[in-house]
C-alpha positions in Angstrom: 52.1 -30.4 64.3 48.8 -30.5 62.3 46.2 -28.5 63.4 43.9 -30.8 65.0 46.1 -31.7 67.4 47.1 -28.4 68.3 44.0 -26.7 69.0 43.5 -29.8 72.0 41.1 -31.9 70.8 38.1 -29.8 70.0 35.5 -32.7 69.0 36.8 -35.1 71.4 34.9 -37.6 72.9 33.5 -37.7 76.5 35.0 -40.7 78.5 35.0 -42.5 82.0 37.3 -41.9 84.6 37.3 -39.0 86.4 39.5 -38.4 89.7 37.5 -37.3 92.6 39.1 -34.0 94.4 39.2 -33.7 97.9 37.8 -29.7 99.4 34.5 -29.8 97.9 32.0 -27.1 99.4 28.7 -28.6 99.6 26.4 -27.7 96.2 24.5 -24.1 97.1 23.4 -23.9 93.2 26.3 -21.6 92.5 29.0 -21.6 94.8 28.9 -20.9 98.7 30.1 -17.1 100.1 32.2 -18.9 102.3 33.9 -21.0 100.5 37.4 -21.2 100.9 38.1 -23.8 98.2 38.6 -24.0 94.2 38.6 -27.2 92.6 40.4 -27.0 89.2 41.1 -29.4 86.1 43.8 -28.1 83.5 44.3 -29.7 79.7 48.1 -28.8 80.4 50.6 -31.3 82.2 52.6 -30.2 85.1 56.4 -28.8 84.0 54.6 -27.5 80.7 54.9 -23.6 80.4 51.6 -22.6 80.4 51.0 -24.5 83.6 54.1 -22.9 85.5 52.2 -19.4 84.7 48.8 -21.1 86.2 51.0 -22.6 89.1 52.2 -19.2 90.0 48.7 -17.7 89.8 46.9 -20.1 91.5 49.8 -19.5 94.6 48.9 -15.8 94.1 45.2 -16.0 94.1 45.9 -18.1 97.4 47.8 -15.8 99.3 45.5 -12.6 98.2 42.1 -14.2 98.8 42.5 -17.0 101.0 40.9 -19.4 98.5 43.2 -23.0 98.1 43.5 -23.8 94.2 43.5 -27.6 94.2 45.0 -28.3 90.5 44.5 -31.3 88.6 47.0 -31.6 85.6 45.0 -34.1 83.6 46.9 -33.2 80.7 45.2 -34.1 76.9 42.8 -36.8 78.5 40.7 -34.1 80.2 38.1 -33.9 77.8 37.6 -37.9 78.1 37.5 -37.1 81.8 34.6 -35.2 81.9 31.7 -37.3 81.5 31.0 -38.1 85.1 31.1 -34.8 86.5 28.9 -33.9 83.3 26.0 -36.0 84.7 26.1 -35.4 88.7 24.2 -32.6 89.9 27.1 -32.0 92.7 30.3 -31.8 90.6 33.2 -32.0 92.4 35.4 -29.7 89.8 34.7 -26.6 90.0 36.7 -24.8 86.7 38.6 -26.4 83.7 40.3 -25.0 80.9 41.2 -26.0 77.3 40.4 -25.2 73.6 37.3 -22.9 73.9 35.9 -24.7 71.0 36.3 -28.2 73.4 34.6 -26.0 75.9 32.1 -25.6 74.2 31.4 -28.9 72.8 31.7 -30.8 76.0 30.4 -28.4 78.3 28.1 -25.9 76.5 26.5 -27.8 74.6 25.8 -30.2 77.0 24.2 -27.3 79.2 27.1 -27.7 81.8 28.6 -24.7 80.8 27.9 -21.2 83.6 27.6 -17.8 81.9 30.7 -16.2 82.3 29.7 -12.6 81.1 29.6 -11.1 84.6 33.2 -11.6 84.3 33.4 -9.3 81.3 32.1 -7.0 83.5 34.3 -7.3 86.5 37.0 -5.1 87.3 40.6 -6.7 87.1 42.6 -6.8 90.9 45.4 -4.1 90.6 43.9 -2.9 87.7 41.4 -0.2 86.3 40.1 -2.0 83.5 37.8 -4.4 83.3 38.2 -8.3 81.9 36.4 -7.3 79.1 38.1 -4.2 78.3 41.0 -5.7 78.3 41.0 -8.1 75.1 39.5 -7.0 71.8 36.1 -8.1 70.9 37.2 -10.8 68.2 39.2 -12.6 71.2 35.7 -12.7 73.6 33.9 -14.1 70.8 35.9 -17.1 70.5 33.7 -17.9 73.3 30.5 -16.8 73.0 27.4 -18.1 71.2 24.0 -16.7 71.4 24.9 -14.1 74.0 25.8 -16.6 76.5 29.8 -16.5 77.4 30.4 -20.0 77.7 34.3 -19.7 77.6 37.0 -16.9 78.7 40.1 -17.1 76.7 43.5 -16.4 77.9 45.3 -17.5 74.9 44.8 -17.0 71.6 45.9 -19.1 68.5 45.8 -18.0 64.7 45.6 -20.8 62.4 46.1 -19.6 58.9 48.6 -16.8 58.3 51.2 -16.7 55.8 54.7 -17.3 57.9 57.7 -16.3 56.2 61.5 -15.8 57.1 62.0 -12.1 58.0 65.7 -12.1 57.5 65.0 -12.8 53.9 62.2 -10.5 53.4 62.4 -7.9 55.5 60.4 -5.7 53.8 57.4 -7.8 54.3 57.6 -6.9 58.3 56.2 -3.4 57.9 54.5 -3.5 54.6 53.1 -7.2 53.9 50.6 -7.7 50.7 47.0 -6.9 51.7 45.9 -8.1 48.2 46.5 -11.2 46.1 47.8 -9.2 43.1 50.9 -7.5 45.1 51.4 -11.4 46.7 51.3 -12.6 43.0 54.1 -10.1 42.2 55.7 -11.2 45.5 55.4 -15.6 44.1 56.8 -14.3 40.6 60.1 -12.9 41.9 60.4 -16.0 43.8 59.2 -18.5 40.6 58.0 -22.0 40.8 57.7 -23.7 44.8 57.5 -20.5 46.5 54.2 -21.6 48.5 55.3 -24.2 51.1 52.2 -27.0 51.6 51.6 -30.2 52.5 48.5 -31.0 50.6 48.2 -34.2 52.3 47.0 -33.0 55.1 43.7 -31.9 54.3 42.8 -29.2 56.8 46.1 -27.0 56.1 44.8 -27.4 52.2 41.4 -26.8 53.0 42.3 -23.1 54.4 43.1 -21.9 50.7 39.6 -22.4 49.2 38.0 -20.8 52.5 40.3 -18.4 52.8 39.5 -17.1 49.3 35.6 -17.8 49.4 35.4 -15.4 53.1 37.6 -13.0 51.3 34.9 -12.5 48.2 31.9 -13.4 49.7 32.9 -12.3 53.7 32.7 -13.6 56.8 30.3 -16.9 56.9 30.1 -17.0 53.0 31.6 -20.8 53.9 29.7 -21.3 56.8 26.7 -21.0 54.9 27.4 -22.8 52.0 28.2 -25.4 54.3 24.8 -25.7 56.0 22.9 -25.6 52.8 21.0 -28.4 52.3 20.5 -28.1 48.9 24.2 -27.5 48.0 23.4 -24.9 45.8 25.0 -21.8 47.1 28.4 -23.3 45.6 26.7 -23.0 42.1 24.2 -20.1 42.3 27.1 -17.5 44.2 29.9 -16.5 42.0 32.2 -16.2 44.9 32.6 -19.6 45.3 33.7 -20.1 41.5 35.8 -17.5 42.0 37.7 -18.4 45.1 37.5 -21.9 43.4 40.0 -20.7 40.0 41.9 -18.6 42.4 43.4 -21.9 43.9 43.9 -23.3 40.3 45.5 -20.8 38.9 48.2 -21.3 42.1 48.5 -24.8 41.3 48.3 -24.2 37.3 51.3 -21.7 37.7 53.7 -24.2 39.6 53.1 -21.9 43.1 53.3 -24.8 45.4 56.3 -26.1 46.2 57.5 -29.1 44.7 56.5 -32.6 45.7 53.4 -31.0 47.8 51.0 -33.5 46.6 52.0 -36.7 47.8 54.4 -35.2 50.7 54.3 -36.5 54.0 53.7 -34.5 56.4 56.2 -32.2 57.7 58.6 -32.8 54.8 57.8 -29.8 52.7 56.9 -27.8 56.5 60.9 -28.7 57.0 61.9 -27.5 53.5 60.2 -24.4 54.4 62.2 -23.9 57.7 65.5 -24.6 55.9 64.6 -21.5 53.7 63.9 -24.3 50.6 60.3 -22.5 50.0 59.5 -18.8 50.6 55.7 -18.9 52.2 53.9 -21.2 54.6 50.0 -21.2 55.1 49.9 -22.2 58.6 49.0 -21.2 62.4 51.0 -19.3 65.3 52.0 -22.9 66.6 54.8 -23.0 63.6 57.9 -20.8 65.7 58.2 -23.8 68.3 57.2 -26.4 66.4 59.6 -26.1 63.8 62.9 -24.4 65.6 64.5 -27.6 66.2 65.6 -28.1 62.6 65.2 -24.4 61.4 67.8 -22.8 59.4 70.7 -20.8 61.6 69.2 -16.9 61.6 65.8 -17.7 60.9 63.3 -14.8 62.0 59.8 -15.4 62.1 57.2 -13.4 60.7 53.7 -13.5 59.5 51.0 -11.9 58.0 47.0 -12.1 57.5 45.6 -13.6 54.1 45.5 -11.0 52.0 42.6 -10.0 49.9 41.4 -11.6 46.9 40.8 -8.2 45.6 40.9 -4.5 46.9 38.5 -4.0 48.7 37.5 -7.5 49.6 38.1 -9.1 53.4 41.6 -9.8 54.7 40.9 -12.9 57.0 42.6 -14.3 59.9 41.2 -17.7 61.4 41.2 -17.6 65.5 41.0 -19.8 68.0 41.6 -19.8 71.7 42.3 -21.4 74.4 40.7 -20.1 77.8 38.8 -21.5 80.9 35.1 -22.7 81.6 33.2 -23.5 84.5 30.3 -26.3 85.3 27.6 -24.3 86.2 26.4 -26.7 89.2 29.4 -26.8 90.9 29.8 -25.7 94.4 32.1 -23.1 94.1 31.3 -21.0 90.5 32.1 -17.4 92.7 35.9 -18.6 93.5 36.3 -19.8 90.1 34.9 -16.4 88.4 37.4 -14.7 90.9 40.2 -16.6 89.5 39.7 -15.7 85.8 39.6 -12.4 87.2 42.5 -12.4 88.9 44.5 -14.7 85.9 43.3 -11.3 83.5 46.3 -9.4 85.2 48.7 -8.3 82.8 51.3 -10.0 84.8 50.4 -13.3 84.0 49.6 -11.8 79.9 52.9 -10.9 79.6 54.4 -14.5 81.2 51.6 -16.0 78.5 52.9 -13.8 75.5 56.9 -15.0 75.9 55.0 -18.3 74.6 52.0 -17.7 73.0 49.9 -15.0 72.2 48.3 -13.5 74.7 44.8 -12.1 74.9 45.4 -8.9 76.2 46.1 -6.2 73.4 48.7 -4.3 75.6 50.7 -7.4 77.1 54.2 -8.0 75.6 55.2 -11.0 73.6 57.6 -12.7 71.9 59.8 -11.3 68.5 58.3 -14.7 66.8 54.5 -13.9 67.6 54.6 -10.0 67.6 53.3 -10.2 64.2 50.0 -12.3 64.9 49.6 -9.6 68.0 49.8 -6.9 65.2 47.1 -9.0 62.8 44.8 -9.5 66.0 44.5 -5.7 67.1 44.0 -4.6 63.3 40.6 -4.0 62.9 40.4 -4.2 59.5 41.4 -7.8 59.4 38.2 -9.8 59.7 38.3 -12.4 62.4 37.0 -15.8 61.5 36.6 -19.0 63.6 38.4 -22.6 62.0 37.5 -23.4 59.0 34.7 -20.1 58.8 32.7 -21.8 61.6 31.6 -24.6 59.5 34.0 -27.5 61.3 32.2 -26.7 64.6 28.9 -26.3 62.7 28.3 -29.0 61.0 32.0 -31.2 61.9 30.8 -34.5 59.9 30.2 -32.3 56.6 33.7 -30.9 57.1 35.3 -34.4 57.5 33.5 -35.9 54.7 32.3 -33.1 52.0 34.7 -29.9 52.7 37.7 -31.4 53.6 38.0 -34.0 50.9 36.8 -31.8 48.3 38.6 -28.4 49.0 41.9 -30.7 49.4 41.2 -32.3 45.9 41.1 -29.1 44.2 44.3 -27.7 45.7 46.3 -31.0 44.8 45.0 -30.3 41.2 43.0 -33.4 41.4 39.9 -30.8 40.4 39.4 -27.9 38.1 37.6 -25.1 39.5 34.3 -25.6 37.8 34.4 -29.3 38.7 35.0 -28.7 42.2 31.7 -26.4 42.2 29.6 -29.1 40.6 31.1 -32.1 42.7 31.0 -30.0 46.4 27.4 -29.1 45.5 26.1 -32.5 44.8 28.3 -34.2 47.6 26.6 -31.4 49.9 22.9 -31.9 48.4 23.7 -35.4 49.0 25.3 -35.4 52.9 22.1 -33.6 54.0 19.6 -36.0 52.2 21.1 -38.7 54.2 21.6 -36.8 57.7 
């Protein structure tokens, strides 16, 4: 599945159509005391995993507070949903959840969105942690911008780690490469193809280049060559030449598997599952999505992008998907409450048999324990999609990073002319914007 549609739609566009839900408290400007009523809008569909674990929770939350969790199941049209409530002053949907990037995009950044950081603060039910001591700083900041906590994750998604089959490389488990020149070593032994890709989809060849440039410049280096107006960070920062002849020398020396350039996509993400390439460049999605037609034994594993160099930033690109609620609706208390209540490691561990789970001490799954082990290393930088810049500035990814970062990894580009033809595509996108 590519990305895009994985990570549920994070620049979609607001639509018509909302259902009206029946319980509605009248609007007090933040919820009443009272209230015995939580009115509740879900991305998921009912019979889908996730939703079973919110099921059980919201019967839970029920039968210890008293409060009735009316559930919507709007499935992946909720964002189009939205509009309506967006614009009335008494919504009647109290809490939604989905991609906390979508979140933020329809609801933050509309100024719908309630501060959620009280939550943080809040002490779980059962428990003697709090919401915010329970997940790792990284995780919260998935959704958070400008101190305001616009979104509270309960599911986290990595999008660009190097997946590989344990049972053939079972010395990768415990010791993986933190640095590109044990990787190279790692490519050589396998020769030509080792590094599964389908370069025609240009976000999964996009995460090379930015992968590299955050690793020598750091966290942001991307972002903010992205949001220069002049283009010229690509040419005046050497880290961007250098990520830049890291990816041609991969492509130079045969590393991508064969046929990558004009595949279509998931042919070379099946060859990869059949144990036909060594290495895939892809996010925590890839377990499910490819077991159908996986070869017999196959274990999955994974492991952060390793450095360019030592001493250089190991990156892994997070995203997550978690709940938000519209700050005039009538009951904000109850829906704060639930998030509480959903932090219970309980419903983590239900969560990490199918995804990873937020909480650093919840169990998961033998196919995502090694994301949980990337996410609670603190010395793996954390980075959002695409370094930030695809929610930053989303047309100049579509139409300058994107296209550009894809031509060099299909070989279409040489380093240098990459650097000149991003920079004056950039200068170019901005004058016109």
């Amino acid at each position: 599945m590519i990305r895009k549609t994985r990570t549920l739609g994070v620049i979609a566009t607001l639509g018509a159509g909302a259902l009206v839900l029946s319980g509605c408290a009248t609007n007090d400007g933040g919820g009443a005391a009272e209230s015995k009523v939580l009115n509740y809008e879900s991305y998921w569909t009912e019979g889908e995993p996730t939703a079973e674990i919110l099921k059980e929770a919201a019967a839970d939350f029920e039968e210890s507070t008293g409060v009735t969790v009316n559930i919507q199941w709007k499935g992946r049209d909720l964002p189009a949903t939205l509009a309506p409530l967006l614009s009335s002053s008494n919504p009647d949907v109290d809490i939604v959840d989905m991609a906390c990037p979508s979140v933020q995009a329809n609801l933050d950044a509309t100024g719908n969105a309630a501060d959620l950081s009280s939550v943080l603060e809040a002490t779980i039910p059962g428990e003697e942690m709090t919401v915010g001591e329970s997940m790792s700083e990284a995780v919260v900041a998935t959704g958070q911008e400008d101190g305001r906590t616009f979104c509270l994750p309960y599911e986290v998604l990595s999008d660009s780690d190097f997946w590989f089959n344990a049972a053939r490389f079972p010395d990768l488990v415990e010791s993986p490469p933190t640095t590109w020149d044990e990787f190279d070593a790692i490519l050589a032994e396998q020769g030509k193809g080792a590094l599964a890709l389908d370069g025609t989809i240009g976000g999964y060849a996009a995460y090379y280049f930015i992968n590299f440039a955050v690793s020598a410049g750091g966290k942001g280096a991307y972002l903010e060559a992205a949001g220069d107006e002049t283009g010229q960070s690509f040419i005046d920062d050497p880290v961007y030449l250098e990520a830049a002849k890291k990816v041609q020398e991969l492509v130079d020396s045969g590393a991508f598997a064969d046929g990558y350039t004009e595949s279509k996509f998931p042919a070379i993400q099946q060859k990869w599952a059949n144990d036909e390439s060594d290495f895939l460049l892809v996010g925590s999605w890839i377990p499910s999505e490819v077991a159908p037609y996986a070869a017999e034994g196959f274990e999955y594993s994974s492991f952060p992008f390793p450095a360019l160099a030592e001493g250089d930033a190991r990156a892994m690109t997070l995203d997550s998907i978690g709940f938000g609620v519209l700050e005039k609706a009538p009951n904000v208390e109850n829906a704060k409450k639930f998030i509480e209540f959903f932090a219970q490691k309980k419903y983590q561990d239900e969560i990490g048999q199918i995804a990873v789970p937020v909480r650093s001490d919840a169990s998961v799954a033998d196919n995502l324990a090694s994301v949980q082990k990337a996410l609670n290393d603190s010395d793996v930088v954390k980075i959002a999609y695409e370094d930030g810049a695809a929610a930053a500035y989303p047309t100049w990814a579509q139409d300058v990073g994107d296209p550009f970062t894809q031509k060099l990894v299909l070989g279409e580009l040489s380093a240098e002319e990459f650097i000149t033809q991003i920079a004056e595509a950039s200068k170019n996108f901005w004058a016109n914007q």
